[in-house]
N, CA and C of each residue as an Amber inpcrd file, in Angstrom:
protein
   267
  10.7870000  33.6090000 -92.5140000   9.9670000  33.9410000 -91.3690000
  10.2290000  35.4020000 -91.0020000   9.4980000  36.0420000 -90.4290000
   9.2780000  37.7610000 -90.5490000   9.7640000  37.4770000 -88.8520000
  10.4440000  38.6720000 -88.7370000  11.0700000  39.0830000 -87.1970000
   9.9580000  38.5970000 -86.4170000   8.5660000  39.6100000 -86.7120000
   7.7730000  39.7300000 -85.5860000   6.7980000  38.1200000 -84.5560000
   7.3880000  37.1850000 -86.3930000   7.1760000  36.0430000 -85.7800000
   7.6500000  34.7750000 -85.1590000   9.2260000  35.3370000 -84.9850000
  10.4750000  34.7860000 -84.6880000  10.3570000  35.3590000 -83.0180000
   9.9710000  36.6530000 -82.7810000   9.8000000  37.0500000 -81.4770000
   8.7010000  36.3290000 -80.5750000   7.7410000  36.1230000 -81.5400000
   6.1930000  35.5890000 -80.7070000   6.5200000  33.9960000 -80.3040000
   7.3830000  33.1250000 -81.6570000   7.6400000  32.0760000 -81.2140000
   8.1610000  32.0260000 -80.1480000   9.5300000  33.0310000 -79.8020000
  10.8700000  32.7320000 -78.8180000   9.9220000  33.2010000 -77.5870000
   8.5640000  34.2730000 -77.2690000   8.3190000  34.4980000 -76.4490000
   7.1350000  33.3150000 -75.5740000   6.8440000  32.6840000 -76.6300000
   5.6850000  31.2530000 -76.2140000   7.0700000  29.9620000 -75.7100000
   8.0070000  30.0060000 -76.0160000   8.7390000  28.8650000 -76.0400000
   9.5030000  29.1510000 -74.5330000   9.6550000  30.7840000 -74.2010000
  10.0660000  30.6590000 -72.6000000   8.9210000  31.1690000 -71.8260000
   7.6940000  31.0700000 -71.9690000   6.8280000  31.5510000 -71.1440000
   6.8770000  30.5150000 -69.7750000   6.5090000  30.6540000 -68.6230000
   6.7410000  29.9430000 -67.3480000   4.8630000  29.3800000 -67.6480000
   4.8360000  28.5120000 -66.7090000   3.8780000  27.3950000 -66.2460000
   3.7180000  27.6870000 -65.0750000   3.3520000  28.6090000 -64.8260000
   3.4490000  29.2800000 -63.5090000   1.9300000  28.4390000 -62.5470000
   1.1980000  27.5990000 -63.1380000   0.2500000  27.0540000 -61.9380000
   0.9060000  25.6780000 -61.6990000   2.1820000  25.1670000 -62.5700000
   2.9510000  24.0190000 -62.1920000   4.0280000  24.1250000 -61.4070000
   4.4580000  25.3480000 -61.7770000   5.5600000  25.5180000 -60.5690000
   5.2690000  26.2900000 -59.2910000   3.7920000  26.7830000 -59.3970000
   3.4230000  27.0390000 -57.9860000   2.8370000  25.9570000 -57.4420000
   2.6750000  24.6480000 -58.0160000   2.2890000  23.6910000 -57.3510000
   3.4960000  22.8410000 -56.7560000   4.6150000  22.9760000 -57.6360000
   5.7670000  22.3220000 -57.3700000   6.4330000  22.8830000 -56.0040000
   6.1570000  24.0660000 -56.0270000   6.5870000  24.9850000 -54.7470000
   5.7090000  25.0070000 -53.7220000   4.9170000  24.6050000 -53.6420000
   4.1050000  24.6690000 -52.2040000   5.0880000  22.9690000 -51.8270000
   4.5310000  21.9150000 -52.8830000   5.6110000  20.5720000 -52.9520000
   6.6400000  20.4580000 -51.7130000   7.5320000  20.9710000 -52.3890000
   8.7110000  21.3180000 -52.3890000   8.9740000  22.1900000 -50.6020000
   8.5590000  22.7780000 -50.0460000   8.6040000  23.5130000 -49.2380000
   7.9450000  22.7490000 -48.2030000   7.0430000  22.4590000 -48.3340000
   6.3890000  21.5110000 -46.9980000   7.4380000  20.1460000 -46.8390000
   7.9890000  19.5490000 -48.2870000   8.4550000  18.2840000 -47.7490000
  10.1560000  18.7860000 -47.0610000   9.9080000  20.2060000 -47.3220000
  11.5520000  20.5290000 -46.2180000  10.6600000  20.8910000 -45.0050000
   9.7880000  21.5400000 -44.6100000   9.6160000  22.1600000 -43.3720000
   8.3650000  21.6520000 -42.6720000   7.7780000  21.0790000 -42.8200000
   6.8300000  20.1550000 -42.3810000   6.9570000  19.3210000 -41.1240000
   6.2960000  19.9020000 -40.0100000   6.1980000  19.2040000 -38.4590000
   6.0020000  17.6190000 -38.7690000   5.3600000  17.2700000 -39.9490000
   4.8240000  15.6760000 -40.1190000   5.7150000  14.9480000 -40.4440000
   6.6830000  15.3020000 -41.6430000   7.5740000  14.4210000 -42.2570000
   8.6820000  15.2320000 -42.9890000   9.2030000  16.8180000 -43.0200000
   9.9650000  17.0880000 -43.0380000  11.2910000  17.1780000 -42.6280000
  12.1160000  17.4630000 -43.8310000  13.7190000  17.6140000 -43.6640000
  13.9770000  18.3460000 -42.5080000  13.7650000  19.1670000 -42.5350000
  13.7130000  20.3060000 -40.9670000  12.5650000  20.8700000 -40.6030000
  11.4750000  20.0230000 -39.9250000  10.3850000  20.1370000 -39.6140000
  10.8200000  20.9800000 -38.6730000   9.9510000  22.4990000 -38.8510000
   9.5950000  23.9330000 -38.4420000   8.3950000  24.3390000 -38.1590000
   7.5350000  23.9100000 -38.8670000   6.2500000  24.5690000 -38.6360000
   5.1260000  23.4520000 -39.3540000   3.6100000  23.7590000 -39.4190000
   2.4460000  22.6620000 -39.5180000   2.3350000  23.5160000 -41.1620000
   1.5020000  22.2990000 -41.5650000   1.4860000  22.4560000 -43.3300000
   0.5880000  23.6680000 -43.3120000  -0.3980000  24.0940000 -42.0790000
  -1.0080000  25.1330000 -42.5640000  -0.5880000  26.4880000 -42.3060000
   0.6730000  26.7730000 -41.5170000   0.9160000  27.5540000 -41.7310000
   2.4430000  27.7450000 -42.6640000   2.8170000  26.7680000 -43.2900000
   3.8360000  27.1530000 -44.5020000   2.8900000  27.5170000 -45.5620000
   1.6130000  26.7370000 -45.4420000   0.7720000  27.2300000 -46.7790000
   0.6810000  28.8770000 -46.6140000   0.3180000  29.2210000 -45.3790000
   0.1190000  30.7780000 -45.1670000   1.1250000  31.6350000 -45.4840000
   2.4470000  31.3720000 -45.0050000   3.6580000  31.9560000 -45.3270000
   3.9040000  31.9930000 -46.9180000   3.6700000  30.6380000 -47.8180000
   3.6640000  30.6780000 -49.1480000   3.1370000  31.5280000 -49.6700000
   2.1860000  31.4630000 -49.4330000   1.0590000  32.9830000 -49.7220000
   1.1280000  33.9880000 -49.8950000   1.4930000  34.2930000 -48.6840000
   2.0850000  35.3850000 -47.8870000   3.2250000  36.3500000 -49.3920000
   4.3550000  35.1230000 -49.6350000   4.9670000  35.1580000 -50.4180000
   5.0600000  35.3070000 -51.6830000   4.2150000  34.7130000 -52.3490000
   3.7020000  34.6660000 -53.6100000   2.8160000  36.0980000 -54.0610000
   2.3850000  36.5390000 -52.9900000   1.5990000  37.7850000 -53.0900000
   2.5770000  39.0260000 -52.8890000   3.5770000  38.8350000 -52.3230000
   4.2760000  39.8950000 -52.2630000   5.1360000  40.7270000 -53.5810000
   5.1020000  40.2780000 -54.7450000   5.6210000  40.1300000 -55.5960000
   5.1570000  39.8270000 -56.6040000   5.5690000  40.3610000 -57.9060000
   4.8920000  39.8450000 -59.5050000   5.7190000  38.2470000 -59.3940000
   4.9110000  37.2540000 -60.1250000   5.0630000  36.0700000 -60.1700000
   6.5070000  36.2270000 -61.5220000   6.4830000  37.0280000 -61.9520000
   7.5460000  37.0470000 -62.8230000   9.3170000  37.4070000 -62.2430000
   9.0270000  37.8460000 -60.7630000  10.2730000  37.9620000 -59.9180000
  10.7910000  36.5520000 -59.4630000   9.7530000  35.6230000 -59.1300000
  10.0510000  34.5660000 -58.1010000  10.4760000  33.7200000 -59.0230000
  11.4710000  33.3360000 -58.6120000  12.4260000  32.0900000 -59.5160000
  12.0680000  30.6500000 -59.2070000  10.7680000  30.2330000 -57.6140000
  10.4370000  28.9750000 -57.5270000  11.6740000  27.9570000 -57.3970000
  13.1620000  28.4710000 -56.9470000  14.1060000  27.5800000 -56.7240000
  14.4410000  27.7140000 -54.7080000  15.5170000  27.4640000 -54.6540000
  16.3590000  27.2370000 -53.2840000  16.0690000  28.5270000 -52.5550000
  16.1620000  29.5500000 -52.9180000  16.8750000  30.9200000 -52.6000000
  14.9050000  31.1280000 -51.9020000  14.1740000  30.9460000 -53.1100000
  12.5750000  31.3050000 -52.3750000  12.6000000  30.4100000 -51.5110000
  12.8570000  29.2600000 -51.4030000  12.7360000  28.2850000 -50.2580000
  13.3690000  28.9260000 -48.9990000  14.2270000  28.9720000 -49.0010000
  14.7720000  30.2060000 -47.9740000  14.1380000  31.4130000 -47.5390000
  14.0010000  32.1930000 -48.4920000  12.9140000  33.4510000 -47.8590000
  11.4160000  32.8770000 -47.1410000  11.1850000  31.3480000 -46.9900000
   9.6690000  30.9500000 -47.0990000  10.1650000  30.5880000 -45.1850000
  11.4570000  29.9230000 -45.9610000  11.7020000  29.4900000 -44.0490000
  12.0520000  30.2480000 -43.4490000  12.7920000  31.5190000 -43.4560000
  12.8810000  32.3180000 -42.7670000  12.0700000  33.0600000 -41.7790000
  10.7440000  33.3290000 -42.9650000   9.4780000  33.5620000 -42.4440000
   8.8370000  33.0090000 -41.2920000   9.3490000  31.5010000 -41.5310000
   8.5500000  30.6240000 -40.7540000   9.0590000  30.8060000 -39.6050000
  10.4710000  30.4260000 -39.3400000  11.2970000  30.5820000 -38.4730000
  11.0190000  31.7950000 -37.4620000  10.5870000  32.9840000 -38.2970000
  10.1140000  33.6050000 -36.9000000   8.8710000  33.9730000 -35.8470000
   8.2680000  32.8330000 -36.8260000   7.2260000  32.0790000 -36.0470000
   6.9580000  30.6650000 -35.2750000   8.5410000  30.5670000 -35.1220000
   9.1830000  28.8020000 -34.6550000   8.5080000  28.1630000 -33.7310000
   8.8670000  29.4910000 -32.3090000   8.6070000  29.1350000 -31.0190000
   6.8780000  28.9290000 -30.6940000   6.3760000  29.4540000 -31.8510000
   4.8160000  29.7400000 -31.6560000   4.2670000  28.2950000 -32.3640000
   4.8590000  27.6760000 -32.8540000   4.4340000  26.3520000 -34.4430000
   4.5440000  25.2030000 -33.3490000   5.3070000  25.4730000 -31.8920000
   5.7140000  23.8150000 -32.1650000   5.2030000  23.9840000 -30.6520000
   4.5650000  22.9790000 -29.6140000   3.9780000  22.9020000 -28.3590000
   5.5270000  22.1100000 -27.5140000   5.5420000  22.7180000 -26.5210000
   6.7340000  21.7960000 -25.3980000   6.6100000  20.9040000 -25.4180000
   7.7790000  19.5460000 -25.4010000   7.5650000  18.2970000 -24.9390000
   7.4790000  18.3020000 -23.8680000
């Protein structure tokens, strides 16, 4: 097998799925921060969707790792829009 096709294989074999793991990550983020049924319900699904966004656009999709650490930068976001997400009891 010739180098150049030892490279093309190794480069198809780690390419990302990047419309599965941006689906996994919207997932993933609402069922932590979600006013409805989240782990630490923070904010309404439509505006984590906005913040996701928000996020995903800020950046080449080839930076975002789609683990814990983005989950964090997503709530953070949210968080400082806390007091505004949630109405007084």
């Amino acid at each position: 097998m010739r180098e150049r096709d030892r490279v093309l294989i190794k480069n198809k074999t780690t390419m990302k799925n990047y419309s599965k793991l941006i689906k996994e990550f919207y997932e993933d983020v609402i069922s932590y921060y979600s006013l409805d049924n989240g782990t630490i319900p923070i904010a309404t699904n439509e505006r984590i969707i906005e913040v996701i966004n928000e996020y995903l656009e800020s950046k080449p999709l080839s930076e975002i790792w789609f683990d814990s650490m983005d989950r964090i930068y997503v709530r953070r976001r949210l968080e400082k829009g806390y007091s505004s997400s949630i109405t007084a009891v």
